[in-house]
Rosetta silent file (secondary structure, phi, psi, omega in degrees, C-alpha in Angstrom):
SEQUENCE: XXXXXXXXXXXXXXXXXXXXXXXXXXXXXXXXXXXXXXXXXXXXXXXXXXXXXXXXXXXXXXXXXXXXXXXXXXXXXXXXXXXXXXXXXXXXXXXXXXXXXXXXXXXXXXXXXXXXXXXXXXXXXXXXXXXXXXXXXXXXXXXXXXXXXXXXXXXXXXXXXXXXXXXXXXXXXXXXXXXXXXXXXXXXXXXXXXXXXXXXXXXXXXXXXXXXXXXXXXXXXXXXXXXXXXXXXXXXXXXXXXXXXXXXX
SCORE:     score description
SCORE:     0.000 S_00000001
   1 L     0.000  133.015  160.526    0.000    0.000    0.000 S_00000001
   2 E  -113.525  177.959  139.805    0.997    3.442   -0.852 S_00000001
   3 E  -118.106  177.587  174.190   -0.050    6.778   -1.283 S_00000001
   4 E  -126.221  146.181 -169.656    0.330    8.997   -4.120 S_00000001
   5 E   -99.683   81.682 -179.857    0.618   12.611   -3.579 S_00000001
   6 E   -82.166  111.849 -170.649   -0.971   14.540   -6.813 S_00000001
   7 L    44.214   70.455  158.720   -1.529   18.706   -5.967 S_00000001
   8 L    99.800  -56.712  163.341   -1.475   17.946   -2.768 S_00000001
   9 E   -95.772  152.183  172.194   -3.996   15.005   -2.132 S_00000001
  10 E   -94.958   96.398  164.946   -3.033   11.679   -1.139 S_00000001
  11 E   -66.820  155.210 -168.783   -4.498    9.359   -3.066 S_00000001
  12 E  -123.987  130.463 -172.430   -4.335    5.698   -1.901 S_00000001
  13 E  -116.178   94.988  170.947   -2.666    2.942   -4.061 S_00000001
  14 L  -147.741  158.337 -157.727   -3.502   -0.275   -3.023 S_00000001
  15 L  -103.393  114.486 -158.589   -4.310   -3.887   -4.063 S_00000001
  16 H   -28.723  -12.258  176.748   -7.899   -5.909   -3.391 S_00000001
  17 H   -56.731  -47.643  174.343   -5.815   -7.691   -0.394 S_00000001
  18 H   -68.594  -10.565 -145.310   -6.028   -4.467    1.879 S_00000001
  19 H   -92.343  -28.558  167.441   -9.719   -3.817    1.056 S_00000001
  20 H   -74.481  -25.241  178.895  -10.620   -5.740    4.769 S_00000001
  21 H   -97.743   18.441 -173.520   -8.375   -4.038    6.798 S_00000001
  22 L  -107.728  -50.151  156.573   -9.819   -0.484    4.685 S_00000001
  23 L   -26.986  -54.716 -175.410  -13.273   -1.497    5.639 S_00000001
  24 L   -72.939   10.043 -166.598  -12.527   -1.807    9.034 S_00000001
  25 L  -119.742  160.828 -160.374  -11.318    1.810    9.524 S_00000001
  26 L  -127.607  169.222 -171.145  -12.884    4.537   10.073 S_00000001
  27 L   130.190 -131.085 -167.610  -13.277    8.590    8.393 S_00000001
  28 E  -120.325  121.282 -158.899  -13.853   10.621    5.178 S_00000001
  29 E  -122.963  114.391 -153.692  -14.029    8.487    2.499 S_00000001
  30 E  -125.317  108.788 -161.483  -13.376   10.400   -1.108 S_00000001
  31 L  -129.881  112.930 -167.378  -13.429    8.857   -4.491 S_00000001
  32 L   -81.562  120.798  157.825  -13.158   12.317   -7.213 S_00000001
  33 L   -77.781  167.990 -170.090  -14.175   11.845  -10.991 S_00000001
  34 H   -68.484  -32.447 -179.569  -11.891   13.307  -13.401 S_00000001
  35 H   -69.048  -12.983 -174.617  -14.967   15.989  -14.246 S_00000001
  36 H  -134.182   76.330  -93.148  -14.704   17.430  -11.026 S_00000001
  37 L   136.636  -80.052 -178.552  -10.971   16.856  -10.555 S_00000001
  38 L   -48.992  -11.177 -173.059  -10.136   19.898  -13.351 S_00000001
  39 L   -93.363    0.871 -160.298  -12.571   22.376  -10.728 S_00000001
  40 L   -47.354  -42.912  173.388   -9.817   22.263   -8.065 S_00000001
  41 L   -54.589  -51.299 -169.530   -8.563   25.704   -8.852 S_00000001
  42 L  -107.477   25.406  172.331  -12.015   27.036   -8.853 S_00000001
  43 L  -140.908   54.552 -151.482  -13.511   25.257   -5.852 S_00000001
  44 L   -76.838  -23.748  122.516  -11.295   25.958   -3.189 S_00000001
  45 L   -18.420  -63.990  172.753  -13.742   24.121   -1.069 S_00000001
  46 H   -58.175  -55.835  168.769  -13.759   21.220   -2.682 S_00000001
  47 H   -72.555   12.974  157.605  -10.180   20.791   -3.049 S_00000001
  48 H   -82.500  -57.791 -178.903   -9.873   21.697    0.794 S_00000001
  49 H   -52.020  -73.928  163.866  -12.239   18.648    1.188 S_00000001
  50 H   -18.545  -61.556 -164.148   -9.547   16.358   -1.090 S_00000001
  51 H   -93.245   29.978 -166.737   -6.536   17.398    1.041 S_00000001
  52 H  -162.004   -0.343  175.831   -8.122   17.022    4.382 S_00000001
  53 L   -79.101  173.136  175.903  -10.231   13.497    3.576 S_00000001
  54 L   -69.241  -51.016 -170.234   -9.069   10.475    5.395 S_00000001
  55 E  -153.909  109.133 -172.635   -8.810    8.252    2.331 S_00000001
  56 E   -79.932   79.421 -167.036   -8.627    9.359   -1.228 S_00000001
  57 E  -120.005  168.540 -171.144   -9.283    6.833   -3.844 S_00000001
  58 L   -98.721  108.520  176.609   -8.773    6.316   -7.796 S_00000001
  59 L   -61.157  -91.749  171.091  -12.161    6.597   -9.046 S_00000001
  60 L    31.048  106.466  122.921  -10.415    7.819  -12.170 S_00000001
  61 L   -53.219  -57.664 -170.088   -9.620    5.591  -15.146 S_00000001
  62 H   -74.344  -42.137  141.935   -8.300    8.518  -17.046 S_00000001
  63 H     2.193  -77.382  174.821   -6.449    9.768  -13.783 S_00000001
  64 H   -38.093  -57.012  172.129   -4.987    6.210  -14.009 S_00000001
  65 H   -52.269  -80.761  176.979   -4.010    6.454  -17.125 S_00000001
  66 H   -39.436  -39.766  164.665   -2.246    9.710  -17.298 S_00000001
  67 H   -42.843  -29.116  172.401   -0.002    8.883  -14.414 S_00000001
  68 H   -59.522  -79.337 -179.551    1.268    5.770  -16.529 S_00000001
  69 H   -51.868  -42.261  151.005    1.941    7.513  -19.421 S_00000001
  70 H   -64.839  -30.673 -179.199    3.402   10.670  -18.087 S_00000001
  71 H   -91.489  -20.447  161.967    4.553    9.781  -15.023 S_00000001
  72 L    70.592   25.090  174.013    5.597    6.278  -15.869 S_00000001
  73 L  -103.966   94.435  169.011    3.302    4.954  -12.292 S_00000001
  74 L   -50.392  110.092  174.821    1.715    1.742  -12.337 S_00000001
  75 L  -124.996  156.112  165.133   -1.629    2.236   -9.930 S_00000001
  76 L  -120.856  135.049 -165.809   -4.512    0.525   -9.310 S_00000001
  77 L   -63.336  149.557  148.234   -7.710    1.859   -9.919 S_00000001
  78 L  -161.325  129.383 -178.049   -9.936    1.358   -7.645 S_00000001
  79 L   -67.554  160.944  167.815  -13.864    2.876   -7.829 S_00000001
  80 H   -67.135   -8.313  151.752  -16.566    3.671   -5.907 S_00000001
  81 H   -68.183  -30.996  163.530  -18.004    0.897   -7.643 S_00000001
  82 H   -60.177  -53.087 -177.261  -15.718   -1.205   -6.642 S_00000001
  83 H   -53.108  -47.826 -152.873  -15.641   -0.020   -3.182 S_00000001
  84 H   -94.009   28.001  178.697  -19.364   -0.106   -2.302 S_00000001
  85 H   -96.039  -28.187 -159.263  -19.009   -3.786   -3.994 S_00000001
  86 H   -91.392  -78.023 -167.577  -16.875   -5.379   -1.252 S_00000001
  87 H   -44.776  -24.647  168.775  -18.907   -2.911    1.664 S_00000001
  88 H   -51.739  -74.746 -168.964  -22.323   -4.362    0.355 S_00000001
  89 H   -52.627  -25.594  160.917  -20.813   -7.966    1.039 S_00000001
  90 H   -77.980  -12.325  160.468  -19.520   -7.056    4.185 S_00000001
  91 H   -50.334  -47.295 -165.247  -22.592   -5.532    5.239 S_00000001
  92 H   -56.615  -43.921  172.096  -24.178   -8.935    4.784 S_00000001
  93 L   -45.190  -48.795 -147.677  -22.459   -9.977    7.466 S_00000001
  94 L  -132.788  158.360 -175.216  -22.397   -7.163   10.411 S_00000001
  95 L  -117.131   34.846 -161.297  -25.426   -5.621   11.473 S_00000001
  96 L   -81.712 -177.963  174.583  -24.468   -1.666   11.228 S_00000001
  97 L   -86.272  112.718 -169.845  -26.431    1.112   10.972 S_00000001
  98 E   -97.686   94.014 -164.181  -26.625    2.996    7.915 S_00000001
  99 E  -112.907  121.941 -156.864  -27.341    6.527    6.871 S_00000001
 100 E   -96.770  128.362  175.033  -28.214    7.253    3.101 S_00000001
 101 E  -109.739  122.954  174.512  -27.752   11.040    1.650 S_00000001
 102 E  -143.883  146.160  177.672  -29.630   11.045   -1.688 S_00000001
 103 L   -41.561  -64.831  167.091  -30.304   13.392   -4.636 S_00000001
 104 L  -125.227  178.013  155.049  -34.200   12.713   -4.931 S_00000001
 105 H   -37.927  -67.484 -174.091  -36.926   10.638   -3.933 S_00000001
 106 H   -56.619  -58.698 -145.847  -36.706    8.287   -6.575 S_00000001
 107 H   -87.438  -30.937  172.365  -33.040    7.390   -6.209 S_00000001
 108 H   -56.927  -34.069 -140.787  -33.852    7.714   -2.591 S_00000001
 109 H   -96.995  -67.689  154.174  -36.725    5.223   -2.640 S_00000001
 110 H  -107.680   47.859  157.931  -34.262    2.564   -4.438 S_00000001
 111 H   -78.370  -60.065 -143.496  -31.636    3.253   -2.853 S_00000001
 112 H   -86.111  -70.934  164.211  -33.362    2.702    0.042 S_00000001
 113 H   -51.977  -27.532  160.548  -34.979   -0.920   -1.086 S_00000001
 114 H   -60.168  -38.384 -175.952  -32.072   -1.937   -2.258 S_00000001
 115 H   -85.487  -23.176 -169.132  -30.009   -2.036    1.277 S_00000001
 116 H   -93.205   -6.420 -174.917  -33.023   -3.508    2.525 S_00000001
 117 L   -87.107  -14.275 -170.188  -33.198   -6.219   -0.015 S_00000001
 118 L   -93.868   -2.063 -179.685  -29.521   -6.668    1.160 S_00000001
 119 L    75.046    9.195  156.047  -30.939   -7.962    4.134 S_00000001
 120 L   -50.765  109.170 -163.810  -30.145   -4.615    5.817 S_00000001
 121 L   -50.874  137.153  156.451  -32.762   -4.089    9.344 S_00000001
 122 L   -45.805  -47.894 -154.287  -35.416   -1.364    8.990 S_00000001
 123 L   -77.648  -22.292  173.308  -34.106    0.108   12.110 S_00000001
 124 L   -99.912   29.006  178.439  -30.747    0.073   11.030 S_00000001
 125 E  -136.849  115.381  161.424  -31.335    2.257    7.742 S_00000001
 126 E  -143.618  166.117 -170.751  -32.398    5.709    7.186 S_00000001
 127 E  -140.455  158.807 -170.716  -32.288    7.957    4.490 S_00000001
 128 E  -133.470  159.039  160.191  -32.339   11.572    3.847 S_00000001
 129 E  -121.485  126.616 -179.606  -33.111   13.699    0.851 S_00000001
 130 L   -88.848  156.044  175.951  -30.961   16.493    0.495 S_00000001
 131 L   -92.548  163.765  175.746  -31.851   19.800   -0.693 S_00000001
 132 L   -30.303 -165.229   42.623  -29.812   21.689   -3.405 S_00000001
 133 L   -19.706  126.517  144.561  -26.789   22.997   -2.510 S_00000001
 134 L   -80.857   90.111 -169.392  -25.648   26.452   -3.564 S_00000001
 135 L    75.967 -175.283 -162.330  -22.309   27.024   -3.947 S_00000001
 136 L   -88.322  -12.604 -168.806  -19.308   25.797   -2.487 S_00000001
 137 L   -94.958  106.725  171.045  -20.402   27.135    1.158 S_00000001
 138 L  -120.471  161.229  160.746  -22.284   24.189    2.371 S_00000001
 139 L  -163.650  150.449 -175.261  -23.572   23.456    5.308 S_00000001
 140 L  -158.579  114.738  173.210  -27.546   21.475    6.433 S_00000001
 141 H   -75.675  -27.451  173.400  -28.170   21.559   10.065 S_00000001
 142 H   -85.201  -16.274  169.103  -30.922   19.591    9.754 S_00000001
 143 H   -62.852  -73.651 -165.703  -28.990   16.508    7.840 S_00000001
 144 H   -74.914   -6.917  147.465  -26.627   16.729   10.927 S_00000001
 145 H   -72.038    2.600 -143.265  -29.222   16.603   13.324 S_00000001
 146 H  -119.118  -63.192 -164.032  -30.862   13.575   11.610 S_00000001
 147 H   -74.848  -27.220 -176.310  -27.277   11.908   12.071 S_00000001
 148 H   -93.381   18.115 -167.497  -26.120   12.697   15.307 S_00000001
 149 H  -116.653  -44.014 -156.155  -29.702   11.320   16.443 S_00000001
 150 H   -83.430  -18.945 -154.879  -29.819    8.103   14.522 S_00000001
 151 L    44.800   64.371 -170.074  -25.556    7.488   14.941 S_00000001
 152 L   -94.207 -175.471 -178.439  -25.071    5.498   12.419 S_00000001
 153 L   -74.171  -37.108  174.229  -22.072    3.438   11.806 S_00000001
 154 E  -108.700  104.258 -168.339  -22.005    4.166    8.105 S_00000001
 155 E  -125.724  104.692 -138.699  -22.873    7.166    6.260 S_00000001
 156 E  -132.182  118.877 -170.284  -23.048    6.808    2.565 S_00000001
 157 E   -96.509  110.706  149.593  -23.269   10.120    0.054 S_00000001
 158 L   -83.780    2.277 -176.974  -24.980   10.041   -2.952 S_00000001
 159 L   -64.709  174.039  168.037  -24.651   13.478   -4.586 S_00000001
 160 L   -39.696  152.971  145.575  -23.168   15.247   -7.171 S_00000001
 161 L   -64.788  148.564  172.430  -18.809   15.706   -7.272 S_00000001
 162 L   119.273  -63.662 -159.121  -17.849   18.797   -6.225 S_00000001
 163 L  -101.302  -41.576  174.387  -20.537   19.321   -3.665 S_00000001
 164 H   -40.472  -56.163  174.829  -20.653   15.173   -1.879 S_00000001
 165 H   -59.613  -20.097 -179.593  -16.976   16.298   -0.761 S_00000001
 166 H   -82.993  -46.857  170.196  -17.764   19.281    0.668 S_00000001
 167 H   -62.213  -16.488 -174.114  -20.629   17.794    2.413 S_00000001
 168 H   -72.905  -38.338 -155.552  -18.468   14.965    3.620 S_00000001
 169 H   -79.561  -23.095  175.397  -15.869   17.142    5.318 S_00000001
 170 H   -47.608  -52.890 -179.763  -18.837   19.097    6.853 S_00000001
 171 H   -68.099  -23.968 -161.810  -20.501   16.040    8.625 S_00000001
 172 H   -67.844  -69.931 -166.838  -16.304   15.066    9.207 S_00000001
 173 L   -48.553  -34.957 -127.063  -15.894   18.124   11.213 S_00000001
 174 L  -124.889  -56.489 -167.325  -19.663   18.369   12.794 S_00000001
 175 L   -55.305  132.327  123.978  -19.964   14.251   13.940 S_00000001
 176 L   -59.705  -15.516  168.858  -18.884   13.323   17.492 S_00000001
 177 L   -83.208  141.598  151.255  -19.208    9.859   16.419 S_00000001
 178 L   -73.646  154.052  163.480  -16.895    7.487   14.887 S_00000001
 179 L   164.008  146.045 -174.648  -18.183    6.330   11.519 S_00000001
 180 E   -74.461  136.419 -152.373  -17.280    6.000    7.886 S_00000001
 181 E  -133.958  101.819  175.298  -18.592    9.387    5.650 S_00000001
 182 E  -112.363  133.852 -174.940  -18.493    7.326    2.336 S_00000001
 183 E  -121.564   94.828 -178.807  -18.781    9.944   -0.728 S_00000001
 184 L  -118.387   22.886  179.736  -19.615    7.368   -3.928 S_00000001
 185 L    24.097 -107.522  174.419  -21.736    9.909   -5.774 S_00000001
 186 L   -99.223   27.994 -167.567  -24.048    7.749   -8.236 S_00000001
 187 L   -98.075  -16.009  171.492  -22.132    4.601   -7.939 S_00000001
 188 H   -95.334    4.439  108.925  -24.651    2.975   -6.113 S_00000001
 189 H    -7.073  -42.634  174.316  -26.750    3.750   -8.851 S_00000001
 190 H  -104.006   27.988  176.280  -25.263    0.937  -10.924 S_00000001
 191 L   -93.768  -63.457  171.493  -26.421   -1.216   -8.123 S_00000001
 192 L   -85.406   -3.138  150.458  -30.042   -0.236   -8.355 S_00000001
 193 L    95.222    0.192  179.356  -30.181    0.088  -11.952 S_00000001
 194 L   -75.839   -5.954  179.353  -31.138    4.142  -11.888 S_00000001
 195 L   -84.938  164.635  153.348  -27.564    4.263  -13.413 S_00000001
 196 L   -85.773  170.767 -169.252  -26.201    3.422  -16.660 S_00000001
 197 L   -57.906  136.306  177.172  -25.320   -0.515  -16.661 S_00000001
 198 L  -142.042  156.873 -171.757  -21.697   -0.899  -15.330 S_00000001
 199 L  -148.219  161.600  164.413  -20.574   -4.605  -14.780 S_00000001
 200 H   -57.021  -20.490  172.998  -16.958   -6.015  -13.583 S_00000001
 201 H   -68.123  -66.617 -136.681  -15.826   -6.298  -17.036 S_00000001
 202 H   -83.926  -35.604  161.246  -16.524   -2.693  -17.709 S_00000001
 203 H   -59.787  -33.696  178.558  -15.182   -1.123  -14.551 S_00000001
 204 H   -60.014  -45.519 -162.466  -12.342   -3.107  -14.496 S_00000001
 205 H  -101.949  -19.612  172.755  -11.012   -2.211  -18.224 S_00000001
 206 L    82.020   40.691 -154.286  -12.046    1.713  -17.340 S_00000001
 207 L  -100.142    5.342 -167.113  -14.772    1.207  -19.982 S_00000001
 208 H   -59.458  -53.914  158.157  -17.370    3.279  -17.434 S_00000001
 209 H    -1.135  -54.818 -151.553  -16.744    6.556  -19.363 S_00000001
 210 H  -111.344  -30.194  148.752  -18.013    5.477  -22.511 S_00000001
 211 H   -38.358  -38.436 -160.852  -21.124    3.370  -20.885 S_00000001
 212 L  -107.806  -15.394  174.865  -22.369    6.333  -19.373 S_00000001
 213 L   -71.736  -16.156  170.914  -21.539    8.755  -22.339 S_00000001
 214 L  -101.306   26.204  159.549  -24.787    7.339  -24.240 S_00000001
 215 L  -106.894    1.877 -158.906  -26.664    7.794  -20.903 S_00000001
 216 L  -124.906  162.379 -124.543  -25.861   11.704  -20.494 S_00000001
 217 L  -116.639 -176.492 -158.091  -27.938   14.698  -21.636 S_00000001
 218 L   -91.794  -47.602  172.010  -26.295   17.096  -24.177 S_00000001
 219 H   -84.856    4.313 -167.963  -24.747   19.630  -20.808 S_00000001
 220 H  -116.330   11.000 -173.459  -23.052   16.733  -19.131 S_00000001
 221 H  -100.136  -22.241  178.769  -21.511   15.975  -22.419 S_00000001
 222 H   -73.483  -82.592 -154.722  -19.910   19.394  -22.526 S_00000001
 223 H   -52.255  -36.686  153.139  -18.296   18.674  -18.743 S_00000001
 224 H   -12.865  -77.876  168.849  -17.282   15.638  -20.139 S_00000001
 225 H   -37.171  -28.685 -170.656  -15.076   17.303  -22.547 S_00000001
 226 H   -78.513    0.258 -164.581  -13.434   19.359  -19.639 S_00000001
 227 H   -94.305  -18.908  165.305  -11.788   16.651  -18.079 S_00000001
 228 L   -60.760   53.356  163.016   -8.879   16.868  -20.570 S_00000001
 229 L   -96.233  -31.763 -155.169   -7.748   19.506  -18.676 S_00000001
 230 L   -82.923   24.752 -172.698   -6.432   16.871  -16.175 S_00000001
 231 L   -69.167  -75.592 -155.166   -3.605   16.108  -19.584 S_00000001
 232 H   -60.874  -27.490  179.698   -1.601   19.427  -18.556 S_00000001
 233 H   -56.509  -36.485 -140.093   -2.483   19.026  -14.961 S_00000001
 234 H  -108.143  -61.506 -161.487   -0.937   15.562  -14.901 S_00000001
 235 H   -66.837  -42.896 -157.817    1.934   16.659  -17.427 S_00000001
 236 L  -103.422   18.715 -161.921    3.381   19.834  -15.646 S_00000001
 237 L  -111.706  156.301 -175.314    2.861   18.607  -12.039 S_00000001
 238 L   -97.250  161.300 -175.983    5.226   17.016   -9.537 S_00000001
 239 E  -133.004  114.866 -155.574    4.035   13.409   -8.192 S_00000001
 240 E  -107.171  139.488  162.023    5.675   12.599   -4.859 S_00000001
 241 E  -131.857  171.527 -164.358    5.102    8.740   -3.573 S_00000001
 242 E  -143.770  137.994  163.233    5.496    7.428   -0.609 S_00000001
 243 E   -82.051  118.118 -170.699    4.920    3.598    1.139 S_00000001
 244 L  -165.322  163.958  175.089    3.090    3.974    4.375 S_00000001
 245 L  -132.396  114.139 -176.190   -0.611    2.567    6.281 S_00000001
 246 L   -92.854  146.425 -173.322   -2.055    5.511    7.174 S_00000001
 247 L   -96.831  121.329  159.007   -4.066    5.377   10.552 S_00000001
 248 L  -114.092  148.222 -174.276   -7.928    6.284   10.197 S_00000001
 249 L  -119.625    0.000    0.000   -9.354    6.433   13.604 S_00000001
């Protein structure tokens, strides 16, 4: 296990072996697409959120990539698809308590049946629907009343990039509780099927990108285009690594 230091955040480079004792820990949990990667500059929130999470991980395929080619760094991705793949099955197991931040109803709704279909307890699942967010200044008093009430063990973010990080380090900051602040945007999405289809083949091979580009509207197809920004980002930047098991408590 390593990390890699890119602008600043320390991303974590590690191999499906580690993924039990990464479960078991606890903290801000952060996994950045490449589309909201390129706002860093211009979200000084956000990237405050990045360099101050717990555990950093490479959502990225193209991330992945560039680092090869310019940087000449084998890493291994590994997604939020990935992630909340192994934490489902371990769920199955353990009896925590689980608190779901979601976008709407609907995603809320099977979101919601889904964990419970998972054999997840009524009593140990709740879910909130968040309201918009404006700007990089976030903050929802009533979300962190709803959490520091229910405690759960688990706290799982379903929002947008950009803003799911901001909210994580808010709740990081705000919680008296231990408990994992998982930020997986719409990746549980290709769980409940409100997503486009992603499979093990296609995450695995970094094919998500192009699955989801004949799912997306005409404006996400523009931010799409923006993440080659992260070429020159990748190209002029220094990339410091380091071998270490970072303590989340």
């Amino acid at each position: 296990m390593r990390k890699i230091i890119f602008k600043g955040i320390s991303f974590l480079d590690f191999s499906d072996n580690y993924i039990n004792k990464i479960l078991n820990k606890n903290g801000l949990f952060l996994f950045p697409a490449a589309t909201a990667l390129v706002n860093i500059y211009k979200n000084k929130k956000y990237y405050n959120s990045l360099k101050k999470a717990d555990l950093v991980f490479f959502d990225s395929g193209f991330l992945v990539i560039l680092l090869r080619i310019f940087k000449n760094l084998n890493i291994n991705k590994f997604s939020g698809y990935k992630f909340l793949k192994f934490l489902f099955k371990k769920m199955k197991q353990q009896k925590s308590k689980i608190f779901l931040v979601d976008p709407n109803k609907k995603f809320s709704l099977n979101n919601y049946k889904y964990l419970r279909n998972l054999g997840v307890k009524k009593n140990n699942l709740k879910n909130y629907v968040c309201p918009i967010y404006k700007g990089s200044y976030i903050e929802d008093q009533y979300l962190l009343k709803q959490i520091k009430k229910f405690k759960p063990s688990i706290i799982i973010v379903n929002i947008g990039g950009g803003t799911q990080e901001v909210l994580g380090f808010y709740l990081k900051k705000k919680l008296n509780h231990k408990c994992k602040i998982i930020c997986t945007g719409a990746a549980i999405s290709f769980f409940t099927k409100d997503q486009a289809p992603i499979n093990d083949f296609i995450d695995k091979f970094y094919l998500g990108w192009l699955v989801r580009f004949f799912f997306i509207s005409f404006s996400l197809f523009i931010k799409y285009l923006k993440v080659f920004k992260l070429i020159t980002m990748v190209l002029f930047s220094e990339v410091k690594i380091f071998n270490y098991e970072r303590r989340v408590t």
